[in-house]
DOTI-28520 format. One line per 4 residues: their letters; for each residue x, z, y of C-alpha. Coordinates in pm, 1 decimal, decimal comma. Layout:
REM DOTI-28520
a> X Z Y; ... $
This chain:
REM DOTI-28520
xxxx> 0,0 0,0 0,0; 117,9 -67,4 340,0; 59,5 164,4 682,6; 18,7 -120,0 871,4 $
xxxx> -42,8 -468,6 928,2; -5,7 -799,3 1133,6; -246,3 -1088,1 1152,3; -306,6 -1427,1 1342,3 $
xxxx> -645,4 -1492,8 1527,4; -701,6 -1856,7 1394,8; -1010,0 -1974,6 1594,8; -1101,6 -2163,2 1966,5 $
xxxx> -973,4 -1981,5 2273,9; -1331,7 -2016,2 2453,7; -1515,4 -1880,2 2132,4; -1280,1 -1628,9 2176,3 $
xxxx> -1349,2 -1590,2 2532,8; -1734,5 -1590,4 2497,9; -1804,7 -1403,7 2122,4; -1467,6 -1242,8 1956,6 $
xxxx> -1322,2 -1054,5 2192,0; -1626,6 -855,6 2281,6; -1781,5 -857,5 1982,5; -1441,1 -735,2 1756,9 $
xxxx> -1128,4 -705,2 1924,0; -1192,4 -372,8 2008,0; -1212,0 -279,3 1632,4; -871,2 -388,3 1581,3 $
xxxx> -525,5 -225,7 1676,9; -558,8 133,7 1447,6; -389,4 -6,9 1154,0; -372,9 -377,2 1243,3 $
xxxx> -176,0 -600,9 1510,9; -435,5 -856,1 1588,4; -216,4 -1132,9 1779,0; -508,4 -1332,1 1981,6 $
xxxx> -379,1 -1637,1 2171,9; -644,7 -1637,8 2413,9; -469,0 -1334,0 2557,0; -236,7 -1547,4 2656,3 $
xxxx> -384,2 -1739,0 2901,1; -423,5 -2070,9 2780,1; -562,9 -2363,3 3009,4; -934,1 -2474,1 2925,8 $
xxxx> -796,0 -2871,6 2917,1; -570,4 -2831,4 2649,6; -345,0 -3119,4 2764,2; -223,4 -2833,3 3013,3 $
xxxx> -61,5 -2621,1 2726,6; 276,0 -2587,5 2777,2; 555,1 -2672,0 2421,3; 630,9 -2254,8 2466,6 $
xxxx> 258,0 -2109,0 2354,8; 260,4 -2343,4 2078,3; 659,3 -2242,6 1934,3; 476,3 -1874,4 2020,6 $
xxxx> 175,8 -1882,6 1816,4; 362,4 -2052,3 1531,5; 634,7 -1766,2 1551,2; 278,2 -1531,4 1535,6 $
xxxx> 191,5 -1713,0 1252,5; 522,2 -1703,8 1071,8; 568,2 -1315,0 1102,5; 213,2 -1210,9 1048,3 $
xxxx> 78,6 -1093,7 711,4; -229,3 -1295,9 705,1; -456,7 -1538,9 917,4; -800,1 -1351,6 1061,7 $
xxxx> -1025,0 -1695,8 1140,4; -1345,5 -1688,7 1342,4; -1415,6 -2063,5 1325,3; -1777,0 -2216,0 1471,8 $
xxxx> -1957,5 -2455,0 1598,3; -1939,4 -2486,2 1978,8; -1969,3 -2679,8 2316,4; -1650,1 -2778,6 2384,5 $
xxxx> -1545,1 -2710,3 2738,8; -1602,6 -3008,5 3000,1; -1257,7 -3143,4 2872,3; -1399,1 -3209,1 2542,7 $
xxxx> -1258,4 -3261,1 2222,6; -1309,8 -3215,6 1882,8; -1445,2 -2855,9 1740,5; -1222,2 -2683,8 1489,2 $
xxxx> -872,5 -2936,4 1508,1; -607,0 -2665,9 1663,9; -743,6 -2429,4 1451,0; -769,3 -2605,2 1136,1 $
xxxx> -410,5 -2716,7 1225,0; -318,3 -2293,7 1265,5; -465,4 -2270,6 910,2; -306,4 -2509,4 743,9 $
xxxx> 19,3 -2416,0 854,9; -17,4 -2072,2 752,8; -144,6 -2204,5 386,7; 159,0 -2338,9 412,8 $
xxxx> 359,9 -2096,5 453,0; 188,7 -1889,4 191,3; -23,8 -1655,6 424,6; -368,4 -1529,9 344,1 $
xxxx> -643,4 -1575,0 528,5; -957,2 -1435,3 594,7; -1285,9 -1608,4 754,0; -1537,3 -1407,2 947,3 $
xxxx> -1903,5 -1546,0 845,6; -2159,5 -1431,6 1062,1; -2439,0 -1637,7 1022,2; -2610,9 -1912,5 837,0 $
xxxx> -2514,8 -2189,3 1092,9; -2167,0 -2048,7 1069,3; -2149,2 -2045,3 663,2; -2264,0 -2437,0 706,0 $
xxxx> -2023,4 -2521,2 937,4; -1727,6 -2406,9 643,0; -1906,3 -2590,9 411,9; -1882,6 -2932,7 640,0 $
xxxx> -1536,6 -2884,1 592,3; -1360,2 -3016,9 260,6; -983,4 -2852,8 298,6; -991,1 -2557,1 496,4 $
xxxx> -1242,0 -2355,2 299,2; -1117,1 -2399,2 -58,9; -781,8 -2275,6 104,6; -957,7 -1912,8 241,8 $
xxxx> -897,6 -1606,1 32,2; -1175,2 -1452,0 136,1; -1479,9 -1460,9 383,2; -1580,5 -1135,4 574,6 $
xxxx> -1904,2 -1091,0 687,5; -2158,3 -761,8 822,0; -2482,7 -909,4 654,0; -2584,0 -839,5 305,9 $
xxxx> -2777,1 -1153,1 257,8; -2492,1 -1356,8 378,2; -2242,1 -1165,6 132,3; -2468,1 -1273,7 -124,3 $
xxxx> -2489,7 -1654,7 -27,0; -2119,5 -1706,2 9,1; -2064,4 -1570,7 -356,9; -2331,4 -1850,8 -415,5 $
xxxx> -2177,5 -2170,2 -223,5; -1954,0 -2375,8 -400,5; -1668,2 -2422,6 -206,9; -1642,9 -2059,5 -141,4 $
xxxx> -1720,3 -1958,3 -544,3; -1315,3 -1929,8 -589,9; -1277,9 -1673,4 -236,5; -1322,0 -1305,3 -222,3 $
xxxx> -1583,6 -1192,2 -6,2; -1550,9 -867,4 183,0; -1871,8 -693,0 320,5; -1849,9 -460,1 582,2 $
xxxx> -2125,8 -270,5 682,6; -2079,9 -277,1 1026,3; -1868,4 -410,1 1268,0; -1670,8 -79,8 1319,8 $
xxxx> -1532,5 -29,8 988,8; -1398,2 -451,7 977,0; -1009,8 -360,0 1013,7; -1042,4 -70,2 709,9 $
xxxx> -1165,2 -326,6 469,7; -944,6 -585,8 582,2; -671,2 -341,7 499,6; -805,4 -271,0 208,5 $
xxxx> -834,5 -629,5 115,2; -476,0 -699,1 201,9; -355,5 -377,6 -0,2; -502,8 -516,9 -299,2 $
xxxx> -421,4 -853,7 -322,2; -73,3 -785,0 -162,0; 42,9 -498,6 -317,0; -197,4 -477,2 -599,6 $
């Protein structure tokens, strides 16, 4: 078992802007380092990002112990651009690299916008979610049969059973 742990916000700077951060960041930080890029002030137009936050969040994503993901469905800002790319890109790279990851599933538009994908999700270790009904339909969805699912029952206990989750699997 391990004190303490790192992980790697995979997910859209303005969904982290408008949902994460005030729905879960503040849960984080006891026993897990949450790195979240949006705290690092990235530009809205992405063609703004400077070569430095990306070397950054892949040195984040290299010394982390797993990828948190909060992936969705969203209007894109007025620059545009496809949903999902960066952070698919984030979690492929740390699959790569031979990091777990997690996926936060909150609702049913959420769980369909995983299974639209064809790589990402058969690549997630595990899907996290507060519901009970929605525990029960990921173990039920095909592309997620393979994935652990972690249910927290509420919000406020998400970084304990992520620990837990990454005692087990890491350190068995």
């Amino acid at each position: 078992m391990k004190k303490n742990y790192s992980l790697y916000l995979a997910g859209s700077v303005l969904l982290w802007k408008k949902e994460f951060e005030k729905k879960y960041s503040g849960f984080f930080n006891r026993r897990i380092k949450l790195f979240e890029p949006g705290k690092m002030n990235i530009p809205d137009d992405h063609r703004l990002i400077s070569k430095q936050v990306v070397e950054k969040c892949c040195a984040e994503i290299r010394k982390s112990d797993a990828l948190l993901i909060y992936m969705k469905n969203y209007r894109t800002s007025k620059y545009g651009g496809p949903v999902g790319t960066d952070s698919s890109w984030e979690c492929g790279f740390a699959y790569g690299i031979k990091k777990p990851s997690i996926a936060i599933i909150e609702n049913l538009s959420q769980l369909s916008y995983f299974e639209c994908q064809w790589m990402v999700p058969f690549n997630i270790n595990a899907y996290l979610t507060t519901e009970k009904k929605m525990a029960k339909k990921i173990k039920k969805t095909a592309h997620f049969k393979d994935s652990d699912v972690i249910f927290c029952e509420s919000v406020e206990v998400i970084e304990q059973k992520i620990c837990e989750y990454l005692d087990k699997i890491l350190y068995g």
